[in-house]
N, C-alpha and C positions, 0 to 999 in steps of 0.2 A: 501767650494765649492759652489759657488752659479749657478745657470741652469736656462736658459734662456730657454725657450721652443721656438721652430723652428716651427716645420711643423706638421702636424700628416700625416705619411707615410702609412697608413691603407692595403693601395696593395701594398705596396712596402716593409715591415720591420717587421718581427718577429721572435725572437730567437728560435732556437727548441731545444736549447742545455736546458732552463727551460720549457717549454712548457708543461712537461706533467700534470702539475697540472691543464692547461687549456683544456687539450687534453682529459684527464682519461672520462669525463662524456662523451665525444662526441664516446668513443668507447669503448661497451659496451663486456665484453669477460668472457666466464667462468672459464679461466685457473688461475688456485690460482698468478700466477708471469706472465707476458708478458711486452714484450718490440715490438719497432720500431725504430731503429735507420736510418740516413741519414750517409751513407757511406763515402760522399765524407768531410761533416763536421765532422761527429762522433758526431754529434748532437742526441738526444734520444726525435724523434718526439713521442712518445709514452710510457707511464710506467704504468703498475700496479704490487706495490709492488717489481720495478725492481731493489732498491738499499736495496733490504733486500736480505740478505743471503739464500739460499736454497739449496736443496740437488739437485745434478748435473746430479746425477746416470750418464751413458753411456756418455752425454755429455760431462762428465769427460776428452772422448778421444781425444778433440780439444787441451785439453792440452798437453797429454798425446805426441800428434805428433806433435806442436808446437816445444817441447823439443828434438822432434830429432830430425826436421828440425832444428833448432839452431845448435846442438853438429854438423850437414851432413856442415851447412855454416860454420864454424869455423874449418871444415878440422879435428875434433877428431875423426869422422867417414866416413863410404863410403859406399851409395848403395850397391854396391858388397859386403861388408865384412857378414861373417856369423858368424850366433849365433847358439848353440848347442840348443836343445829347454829341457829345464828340466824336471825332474818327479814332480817337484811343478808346474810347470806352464803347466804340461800335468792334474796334478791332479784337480787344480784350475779352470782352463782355455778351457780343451780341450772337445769332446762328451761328455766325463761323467760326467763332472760338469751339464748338462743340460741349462748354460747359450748360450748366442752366442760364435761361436767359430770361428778360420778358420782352424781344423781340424789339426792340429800339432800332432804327434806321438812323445813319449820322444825320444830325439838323432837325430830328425831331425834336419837339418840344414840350414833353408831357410834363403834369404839373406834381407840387412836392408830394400830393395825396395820391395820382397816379405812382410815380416811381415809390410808394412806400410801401405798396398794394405789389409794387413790381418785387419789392426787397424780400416782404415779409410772407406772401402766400406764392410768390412765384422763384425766391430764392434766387432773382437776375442779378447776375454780375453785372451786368451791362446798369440795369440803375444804383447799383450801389455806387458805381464809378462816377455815376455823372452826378449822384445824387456830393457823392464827395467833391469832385470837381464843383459844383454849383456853390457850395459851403465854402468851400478853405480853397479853393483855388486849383487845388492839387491832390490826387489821393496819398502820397505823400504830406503833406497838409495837416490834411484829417484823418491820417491815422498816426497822427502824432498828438491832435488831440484828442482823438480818441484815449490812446496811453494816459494822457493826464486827467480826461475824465473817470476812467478806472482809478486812478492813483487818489481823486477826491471820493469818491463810492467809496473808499478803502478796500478795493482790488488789488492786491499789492503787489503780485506776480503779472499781472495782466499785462501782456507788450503787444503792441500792434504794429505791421508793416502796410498794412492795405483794409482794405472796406469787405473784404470779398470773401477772404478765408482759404483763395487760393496758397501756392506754396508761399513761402514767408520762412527764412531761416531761423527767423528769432519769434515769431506768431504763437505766443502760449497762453494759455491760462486753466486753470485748475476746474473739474467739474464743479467743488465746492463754491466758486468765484463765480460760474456759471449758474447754477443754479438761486444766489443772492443779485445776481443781477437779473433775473429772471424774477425775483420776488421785487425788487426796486421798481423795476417796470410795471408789473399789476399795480402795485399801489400809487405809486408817482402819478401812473400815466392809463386810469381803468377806460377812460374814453377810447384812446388810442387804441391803446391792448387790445381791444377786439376785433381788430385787421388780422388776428393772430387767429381768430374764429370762423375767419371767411373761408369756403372749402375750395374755393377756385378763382382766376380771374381772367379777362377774357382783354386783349393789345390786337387793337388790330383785323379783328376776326378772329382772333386762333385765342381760343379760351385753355387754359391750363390748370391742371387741380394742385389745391395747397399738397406737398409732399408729405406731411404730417403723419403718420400711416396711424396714429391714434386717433385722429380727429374724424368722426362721425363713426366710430368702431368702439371707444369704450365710453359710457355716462361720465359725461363731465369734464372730460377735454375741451379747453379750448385754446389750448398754445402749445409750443414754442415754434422751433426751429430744429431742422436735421443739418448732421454735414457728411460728408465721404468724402476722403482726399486714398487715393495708395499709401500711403503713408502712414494713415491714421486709423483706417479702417473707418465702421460706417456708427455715427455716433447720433443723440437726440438730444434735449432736452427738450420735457415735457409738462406739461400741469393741467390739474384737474382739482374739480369742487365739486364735494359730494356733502351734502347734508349740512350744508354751512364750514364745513373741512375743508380745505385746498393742502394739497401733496404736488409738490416737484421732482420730480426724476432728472439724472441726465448720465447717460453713460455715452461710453465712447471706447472704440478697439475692436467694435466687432468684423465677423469674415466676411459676411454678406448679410444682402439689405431683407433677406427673409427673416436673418439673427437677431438683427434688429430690432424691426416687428414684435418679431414671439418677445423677446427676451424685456422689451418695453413693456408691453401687455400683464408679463409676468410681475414685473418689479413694482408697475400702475397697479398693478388689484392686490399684489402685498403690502403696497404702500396704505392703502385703506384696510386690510383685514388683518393684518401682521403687527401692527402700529395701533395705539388707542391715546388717550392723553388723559390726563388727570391731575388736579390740582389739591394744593393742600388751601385751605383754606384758614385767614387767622380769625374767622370766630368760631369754627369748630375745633381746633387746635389750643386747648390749655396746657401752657408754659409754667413748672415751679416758678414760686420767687425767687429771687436773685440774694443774696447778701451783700450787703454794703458796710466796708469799713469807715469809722467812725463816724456814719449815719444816725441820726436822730431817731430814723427808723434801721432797726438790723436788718431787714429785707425788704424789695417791693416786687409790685406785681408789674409783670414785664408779659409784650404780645410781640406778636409778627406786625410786620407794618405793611405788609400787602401780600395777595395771594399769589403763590407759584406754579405755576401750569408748565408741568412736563411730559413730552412724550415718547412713546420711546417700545420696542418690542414685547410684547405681552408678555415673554416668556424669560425678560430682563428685570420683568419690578419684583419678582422673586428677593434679589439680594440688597435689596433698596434699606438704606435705614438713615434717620432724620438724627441731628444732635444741635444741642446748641451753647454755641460757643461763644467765650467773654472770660473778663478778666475777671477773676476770683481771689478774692473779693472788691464789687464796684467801690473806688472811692469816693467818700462825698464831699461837697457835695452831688447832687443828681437831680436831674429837670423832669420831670414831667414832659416826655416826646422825645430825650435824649436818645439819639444809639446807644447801645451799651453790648450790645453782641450782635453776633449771624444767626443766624438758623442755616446750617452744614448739612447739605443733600450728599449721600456719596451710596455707592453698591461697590458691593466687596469691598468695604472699604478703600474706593478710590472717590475722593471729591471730585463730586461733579456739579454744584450749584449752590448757591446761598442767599439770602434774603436778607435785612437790617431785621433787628429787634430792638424797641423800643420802650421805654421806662412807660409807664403806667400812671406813676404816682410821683412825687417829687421825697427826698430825704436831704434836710438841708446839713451840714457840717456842726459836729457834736462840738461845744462852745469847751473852753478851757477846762475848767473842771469835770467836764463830763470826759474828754480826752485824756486825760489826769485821773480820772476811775477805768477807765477803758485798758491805760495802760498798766497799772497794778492789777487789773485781773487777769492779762495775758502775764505777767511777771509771777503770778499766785498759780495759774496753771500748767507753768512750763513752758510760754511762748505759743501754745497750741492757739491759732481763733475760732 
């Protein structure tokens, strides 16, 4: 493949789907794993340490509901349907475990919309467990399919031991994995997703506020989930829509739940004001023509075959530069709508994204005699084309 270098698109061209190696220094964070992904691409405008595996604690529960928003779409289950709640999942789960609960009594019987209201704004262990038990029998069970749910998503690190996000020896998955199942969910499942929006919910008498320490504190939050384990320190993922934008956060590793907070806050309003997107577009983008060997025509006119929408830190599209690449010289014949190159996004000269480019015009194969003059002018000039 040889690359002809075009333009350098500087404001106009930069992947953020690699970006974070160029991003990491420009945003400095205390949390051992954070991410910033672009919603709309699923591009990862931001990484540290975001494709290394980590402990998920309570974030766990994005999956946890994921899994039974899947079984509610497929019709194996139904809001309305009720689960008995157990004396494991009361002993595990409920006040006297001391973790978060949503206050389940053994033998009660709340329904799959209750315990999911229990999982997602009141972060109870106690309904994740019966919500598991209800499903697969066992949370053993269902956090085995949970694993294989991840492994269809192409979560590929993702391993489950339980619903809960308690300790779990083997319980990992990447903020980056995190934060795409966090995008899987709003789009899949936008009905559901807004359980994610509710600020509290009230079992029993005893009302409880969603944990969320972004939601109702910065424009345009309306999800995810937190977790803390000792272990892991105290971690979020988060998202928000601003101006038709949605941005996901998620970090994880901090000291305490104040660190948290701030340091959410911070990464939430860089993720909007630090970050911009911008697209190359193929009708304002004119491409040379291409040469083509033993074509009827010596060159044709060649486009982008669709627009590219990158985004990525403001102060990253600096080293941005666009090229485009294909075999020199195209053979003919050539179709009219053929591929016949990329369009090559890279900064600093590191590739980071590319696009088809497509023939224009057709050049059908130069007939014998004209192949036959073609080859004594390369022979009369030295082989040069």
């Amino acid at each position: 493949m040889i690359r002809n270098t075009l333009i350098s698109l500087a404001v106009s061209a930069l992947s953020a789907t690699t970006a974070l190696a160029q991003s990491t220094p420009l945003i400095p964070t205390d949390a051992d794993y954070a991410v910033i992904m672009d919603h709309e691409t699923g591009a990862i405008l931001f990484s540290k340490q975001g494709d290394v595996p980590m402990i998920p604690a309570s974030m766990t529960k994005v999956m946890t509901a994921y899994l039974v928003f899947d079984r509610l779409e497929r019709g194996e289950i139904a809001l309305t349907d009720k689960f008995t709640v157990s004396e494991n999942a009361w002993q595990r789960g409920g006040w006297a475990s001391g973790g978060s609960t949503m206050g389940l009594a053994v033998g009660d019987q709340p329904t799959v919309e209750e315990l999911l209201r229990g999982v997602i704004v009141l972060s109870g262990n106690d309904a994740c467990i019966v919500l598991a038990e209800g499903i697969s029998g066992s949370e053993a069970a269902f956090a085995m399919e949970m694993t294989a749910l991840a492994r269809e998503l192409g979560l590929d690190s993702a391993t489950f031991e339980n619903s809960t996000g308690l300790d779990g020896p083997d319980q990992r998955m990447t903020a980056e994995e995190l934060a795409e199942l966090a995008r899987l969910t709003i789009d899949r499942f936008p009905d559901l997703y807004a359980l994610y929006d509710e600020s509290s919910y009230e079992w029993r008498g005893i009302s409880q506020p969603n944990r969320n320490p972004l939601l109702g504190r910065m424009d345009g939050v309306d999800g995810l989930k937190t977790g803390h384990l000792e272990v892991s320190g105290y971690g979020l993922v988060a998202s928000a829509i601003r101006d038709g934008t949605r941005r996901t956060i998620v970090i994880n590793g901090l000291e305490t739940m104040s660190a948290r907070r701030a340091e959410a806050e911070r990464l939430m309003r860089m993720a909007f004001t630090s970050f911009e997107t911008r697209t190359i577009s193929p009708k304002l983008l004119e491409l040379p023509e291409v040469p083509v060997w033993l074509g009827e025509k010596r060159s044709i006119a060649v486009s982008l075959a669709e627009p590219i929408t990158f985004s990525a830190h403001r102060r990253a599209f600096d080293g941005a530069t666009v090229e485009l690449a294909y075999n020199a010289p195209l053979n003919a014949p050539v179709t009219a709508g053929d591929e016949v190159g990329r369009l090559i996004v890279s900064i600093d000269g590191v590739e980071q994204e590319s696009a088809p480019v497509i023939a224009e015009e057709s050049s059908a194969k130069l007939g014998f005699i004209g192949r036959a003059i073609e080859g004594l002018s390369l022979r009369i000039s030295g082989g040069e084309g």
